[in-house]
Residue frames as qw, qx, qy, qz and C-alpha x, y, z in Angstrom:
[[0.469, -0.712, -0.507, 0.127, 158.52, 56.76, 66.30],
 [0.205, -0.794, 0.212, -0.531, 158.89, 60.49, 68.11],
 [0.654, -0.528, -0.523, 0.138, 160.41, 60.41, 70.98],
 [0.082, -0.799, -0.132, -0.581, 160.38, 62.82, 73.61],
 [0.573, -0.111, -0.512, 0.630, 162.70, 63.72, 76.17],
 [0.310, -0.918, -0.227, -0.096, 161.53, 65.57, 79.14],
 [0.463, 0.569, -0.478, 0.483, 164.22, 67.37, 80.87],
 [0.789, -0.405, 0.386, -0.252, 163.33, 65.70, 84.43],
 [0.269, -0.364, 0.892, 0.006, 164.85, 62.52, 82.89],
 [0.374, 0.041, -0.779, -0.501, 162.02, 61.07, 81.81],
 [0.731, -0.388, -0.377, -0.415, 158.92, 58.69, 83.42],
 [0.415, -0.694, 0.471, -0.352, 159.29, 57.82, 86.96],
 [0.909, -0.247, 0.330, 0.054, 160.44, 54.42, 86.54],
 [0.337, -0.600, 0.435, 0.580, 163.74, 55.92, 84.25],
 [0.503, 0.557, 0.497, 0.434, 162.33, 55.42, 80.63],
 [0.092, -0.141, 0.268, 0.949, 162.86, 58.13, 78.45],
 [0.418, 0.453, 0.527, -0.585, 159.75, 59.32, 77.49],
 [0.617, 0.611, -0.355, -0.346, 158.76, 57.86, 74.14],
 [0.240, -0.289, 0.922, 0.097, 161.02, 54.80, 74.59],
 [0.534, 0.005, -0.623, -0.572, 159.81, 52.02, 72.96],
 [0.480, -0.102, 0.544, -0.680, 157.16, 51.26, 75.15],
 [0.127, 0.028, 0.901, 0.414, 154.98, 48.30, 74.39],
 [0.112, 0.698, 0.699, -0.104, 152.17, 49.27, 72.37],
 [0.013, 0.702, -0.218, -0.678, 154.04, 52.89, 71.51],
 [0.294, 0.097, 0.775, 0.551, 154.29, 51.05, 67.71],
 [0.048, -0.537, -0.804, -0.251, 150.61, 50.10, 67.37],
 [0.031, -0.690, -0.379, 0.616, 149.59, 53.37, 69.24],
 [0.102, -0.500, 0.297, 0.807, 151.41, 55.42, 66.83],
 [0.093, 0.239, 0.810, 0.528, 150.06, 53.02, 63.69],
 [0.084, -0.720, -0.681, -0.105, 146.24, 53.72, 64.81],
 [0.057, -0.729, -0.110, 0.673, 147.03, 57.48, 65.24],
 [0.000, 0.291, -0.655, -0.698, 148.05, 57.40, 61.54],
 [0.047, 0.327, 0.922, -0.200, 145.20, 55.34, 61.14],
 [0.013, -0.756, -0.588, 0.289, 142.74, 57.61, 62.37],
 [0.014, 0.707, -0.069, -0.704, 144.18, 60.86, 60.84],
 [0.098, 0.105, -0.709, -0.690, 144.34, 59.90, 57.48],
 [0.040, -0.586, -0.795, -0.153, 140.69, 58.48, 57.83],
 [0.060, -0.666, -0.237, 0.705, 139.89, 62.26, 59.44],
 [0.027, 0.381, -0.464, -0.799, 141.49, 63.92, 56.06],
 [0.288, -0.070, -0.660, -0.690, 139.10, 61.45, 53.55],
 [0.632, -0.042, 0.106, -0.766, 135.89, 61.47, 55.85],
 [0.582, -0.050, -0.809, -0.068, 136.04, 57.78, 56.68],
 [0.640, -0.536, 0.192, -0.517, 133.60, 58.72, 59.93],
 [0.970, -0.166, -0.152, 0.096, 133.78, 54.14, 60.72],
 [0.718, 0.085, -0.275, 0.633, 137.99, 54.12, 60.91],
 [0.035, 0.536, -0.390, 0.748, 138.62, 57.91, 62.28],
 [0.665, -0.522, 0.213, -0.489, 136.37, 56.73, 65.37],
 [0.876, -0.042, -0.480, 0.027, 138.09, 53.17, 65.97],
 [0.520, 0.292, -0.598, 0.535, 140.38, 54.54, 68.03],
 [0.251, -0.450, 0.165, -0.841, 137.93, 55.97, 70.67],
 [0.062, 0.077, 0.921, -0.376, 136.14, 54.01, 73.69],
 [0.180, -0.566, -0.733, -0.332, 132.96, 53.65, 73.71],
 [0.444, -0.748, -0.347, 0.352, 133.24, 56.05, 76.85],
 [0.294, 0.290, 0.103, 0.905, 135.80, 58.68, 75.04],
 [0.176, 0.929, 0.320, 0.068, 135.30, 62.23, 76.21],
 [0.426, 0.512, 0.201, 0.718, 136.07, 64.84, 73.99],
 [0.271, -0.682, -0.220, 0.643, 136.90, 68.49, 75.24],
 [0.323, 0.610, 0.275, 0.670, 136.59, 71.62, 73.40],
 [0.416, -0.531, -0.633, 0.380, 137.52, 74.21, 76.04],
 [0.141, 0.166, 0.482, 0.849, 137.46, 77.03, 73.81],
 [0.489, -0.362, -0.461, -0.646, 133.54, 76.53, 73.36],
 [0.458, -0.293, 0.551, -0.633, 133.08, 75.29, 77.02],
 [0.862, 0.123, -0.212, -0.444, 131.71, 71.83, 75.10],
 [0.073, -0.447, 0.882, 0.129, 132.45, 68.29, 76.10],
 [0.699, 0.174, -0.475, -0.506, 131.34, 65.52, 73.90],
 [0.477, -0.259, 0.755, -0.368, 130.59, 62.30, 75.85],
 [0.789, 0.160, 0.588, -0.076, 130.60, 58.76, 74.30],
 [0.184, -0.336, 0.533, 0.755, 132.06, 57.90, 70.70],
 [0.276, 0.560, 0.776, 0.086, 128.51, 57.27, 69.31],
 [0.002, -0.965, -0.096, 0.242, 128.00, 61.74, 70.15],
 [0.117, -0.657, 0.362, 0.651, 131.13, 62.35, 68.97],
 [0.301, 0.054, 0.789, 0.533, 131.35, 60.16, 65.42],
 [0.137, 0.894, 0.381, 0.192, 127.15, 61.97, 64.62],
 [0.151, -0.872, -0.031, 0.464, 129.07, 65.57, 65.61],
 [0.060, -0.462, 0.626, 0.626, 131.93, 65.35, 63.53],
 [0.344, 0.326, 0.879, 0.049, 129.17, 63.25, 60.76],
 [0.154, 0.749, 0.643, 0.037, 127.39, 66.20, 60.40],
 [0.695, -0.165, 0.320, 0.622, 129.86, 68.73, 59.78],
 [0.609, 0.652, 0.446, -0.072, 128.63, 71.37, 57.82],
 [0.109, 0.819, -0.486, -0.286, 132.17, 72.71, 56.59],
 [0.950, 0.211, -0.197, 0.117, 134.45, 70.83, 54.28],
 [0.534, -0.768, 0.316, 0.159, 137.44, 69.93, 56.41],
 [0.772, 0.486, -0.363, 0.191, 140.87, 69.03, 55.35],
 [0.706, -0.707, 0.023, 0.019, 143.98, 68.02, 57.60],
 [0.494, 0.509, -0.605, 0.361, 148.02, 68.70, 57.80],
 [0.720, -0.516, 0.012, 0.463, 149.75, 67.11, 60.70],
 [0.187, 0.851, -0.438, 0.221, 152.41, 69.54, 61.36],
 [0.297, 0.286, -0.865, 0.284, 154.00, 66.37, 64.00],
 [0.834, -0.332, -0.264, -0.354, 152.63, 63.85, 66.41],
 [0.146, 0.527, -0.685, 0.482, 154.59, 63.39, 69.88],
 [0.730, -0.387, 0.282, -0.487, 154.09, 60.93, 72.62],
 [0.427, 0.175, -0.878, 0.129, 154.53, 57.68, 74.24],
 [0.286, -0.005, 0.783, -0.553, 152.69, 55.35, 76.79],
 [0.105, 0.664, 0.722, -0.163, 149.39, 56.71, 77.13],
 [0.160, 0.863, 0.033, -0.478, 149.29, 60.53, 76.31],
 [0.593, 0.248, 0.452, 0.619, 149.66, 61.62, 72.41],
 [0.307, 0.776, 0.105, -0.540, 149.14, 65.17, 71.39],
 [0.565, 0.557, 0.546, 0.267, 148.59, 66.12, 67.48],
 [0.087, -0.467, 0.126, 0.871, 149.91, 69.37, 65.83],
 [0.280, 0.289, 0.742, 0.536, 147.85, 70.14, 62.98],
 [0.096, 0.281, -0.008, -0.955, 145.88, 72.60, 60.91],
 [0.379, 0.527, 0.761, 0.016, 142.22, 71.89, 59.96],
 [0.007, 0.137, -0.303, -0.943, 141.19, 74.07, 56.90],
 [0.318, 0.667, 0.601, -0.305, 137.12, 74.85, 57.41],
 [0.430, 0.850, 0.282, 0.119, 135.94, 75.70, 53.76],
 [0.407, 0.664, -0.129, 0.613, 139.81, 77.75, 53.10],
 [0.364, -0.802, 0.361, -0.306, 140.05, 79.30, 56.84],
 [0.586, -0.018, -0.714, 0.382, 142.92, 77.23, 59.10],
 [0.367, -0.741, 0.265, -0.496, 142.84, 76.86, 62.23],
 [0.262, 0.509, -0.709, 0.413, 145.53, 75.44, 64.46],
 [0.775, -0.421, 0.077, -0.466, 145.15, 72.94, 66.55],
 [0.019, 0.287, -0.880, 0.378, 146.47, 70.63, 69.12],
 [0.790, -0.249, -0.392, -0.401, 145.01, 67.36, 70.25],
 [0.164, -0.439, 0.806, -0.361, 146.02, 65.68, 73.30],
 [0.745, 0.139, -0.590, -0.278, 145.18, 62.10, 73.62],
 [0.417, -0.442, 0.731, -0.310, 144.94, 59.77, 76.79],
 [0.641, 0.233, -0.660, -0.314, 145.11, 56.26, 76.17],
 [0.546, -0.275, 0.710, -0.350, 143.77, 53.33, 78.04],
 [0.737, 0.037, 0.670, 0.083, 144.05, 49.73, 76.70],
 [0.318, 0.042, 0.565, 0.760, 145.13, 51.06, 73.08],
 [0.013, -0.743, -0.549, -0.383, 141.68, 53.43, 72.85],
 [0.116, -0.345, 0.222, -0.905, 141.41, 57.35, 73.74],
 [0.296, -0.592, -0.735, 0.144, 139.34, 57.70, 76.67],
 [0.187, -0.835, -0.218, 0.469, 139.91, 61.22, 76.95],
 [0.620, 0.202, 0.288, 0.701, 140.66, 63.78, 74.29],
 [0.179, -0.742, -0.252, 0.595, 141.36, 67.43, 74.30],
 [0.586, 0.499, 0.342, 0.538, 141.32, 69.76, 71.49],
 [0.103, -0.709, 0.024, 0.697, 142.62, 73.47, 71.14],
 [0.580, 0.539, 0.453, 0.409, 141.54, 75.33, 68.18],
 [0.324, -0.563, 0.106, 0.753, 143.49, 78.59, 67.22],
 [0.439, 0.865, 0.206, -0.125, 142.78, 81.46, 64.87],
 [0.729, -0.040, -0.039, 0.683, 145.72, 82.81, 62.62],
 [0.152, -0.958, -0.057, 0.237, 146.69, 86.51, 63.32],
 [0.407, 0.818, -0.107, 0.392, 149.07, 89.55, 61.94],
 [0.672, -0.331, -0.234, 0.619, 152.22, 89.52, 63.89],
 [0.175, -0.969, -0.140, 0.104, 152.66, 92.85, 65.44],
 [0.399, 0.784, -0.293, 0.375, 155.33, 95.38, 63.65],
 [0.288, -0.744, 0.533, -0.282, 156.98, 96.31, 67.00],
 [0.793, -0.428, 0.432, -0.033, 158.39, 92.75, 67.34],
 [0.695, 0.710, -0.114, -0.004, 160.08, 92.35, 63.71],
 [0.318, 0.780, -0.527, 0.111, 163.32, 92.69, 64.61],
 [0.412, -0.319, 0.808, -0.276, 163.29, 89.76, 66.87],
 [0.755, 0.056, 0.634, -0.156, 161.59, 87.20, 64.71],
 [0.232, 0.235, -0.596, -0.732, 160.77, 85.84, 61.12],
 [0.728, 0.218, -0.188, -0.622, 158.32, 84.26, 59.21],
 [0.471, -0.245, 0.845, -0.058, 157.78, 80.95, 59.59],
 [0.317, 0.143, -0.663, -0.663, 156.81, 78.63, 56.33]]
């Protein structure tokens, strides 16, 4: 399990965020779960985790997807092949976010999920999808390349 210290201290009743919360296991299992079903196009398992009420944000495109019936035909119908790295998965409670890079047909694009949980299903999930770009010369001497 991740766990994630804020630098308040942690949740307002003195946990450390991430502690082992109960249900932080089985959260974490059915996030694994659901991303590896993402990566080999098992539509049935990648949606288990989702309420029947799940909505999805894309605030990017201004789109939010509403119910897990709309979202499991959206992503169903797909017309890129996807693939998926997790770059890490952080959280505890309710709230997970995802780091990962989806590769549409060769292009990546970066992306961050956030995750709200209610009774071990998302009811709410945000995505952020990022293009990659040429770091700019004039900052070189202050960074490097990252693998």
């Amino acid at each position: 399990m991740v766990k994630v210290i804020s630098r308040g201290g942690g949740s307002p009743d003195g946990r450390a965020i991430g502690d082992d919360v109960v249900g932080d296991q089985e959260i974490r299992a059915a996030l694994d779960r659901h991303w590896a079903a993402s990566a080999s196009g098992d539509q049935d398992v990648e949606h288990e985790i989702y309420h029947d009420d799940v909505l999805v944000d894309y605030p990017q495109s201004g789109e939010r997807i509403r119910g897990r019936g709309n979202l499991q035909a959206l992503r169903s119908n797909h017309p890129a092949r996807l693939r998926f790295t997790i770059r890490r998965i952080l959280g505890g409670g309710d709230l997970w976010i995802t780091e990962y890079v989806i590769d549409y047909d060769g292009k990546p694009a970066f992306t961050t999920s956030i995750m709200e949980f209610r009774d071990g299903k998302v009811v709410h999930e945000t995505q952020y999808f990022a293009d990659p770009f040429d770091a700019p010369a004039w900052r070189s001497q202050w960074v490097e390349p990252m693998s």
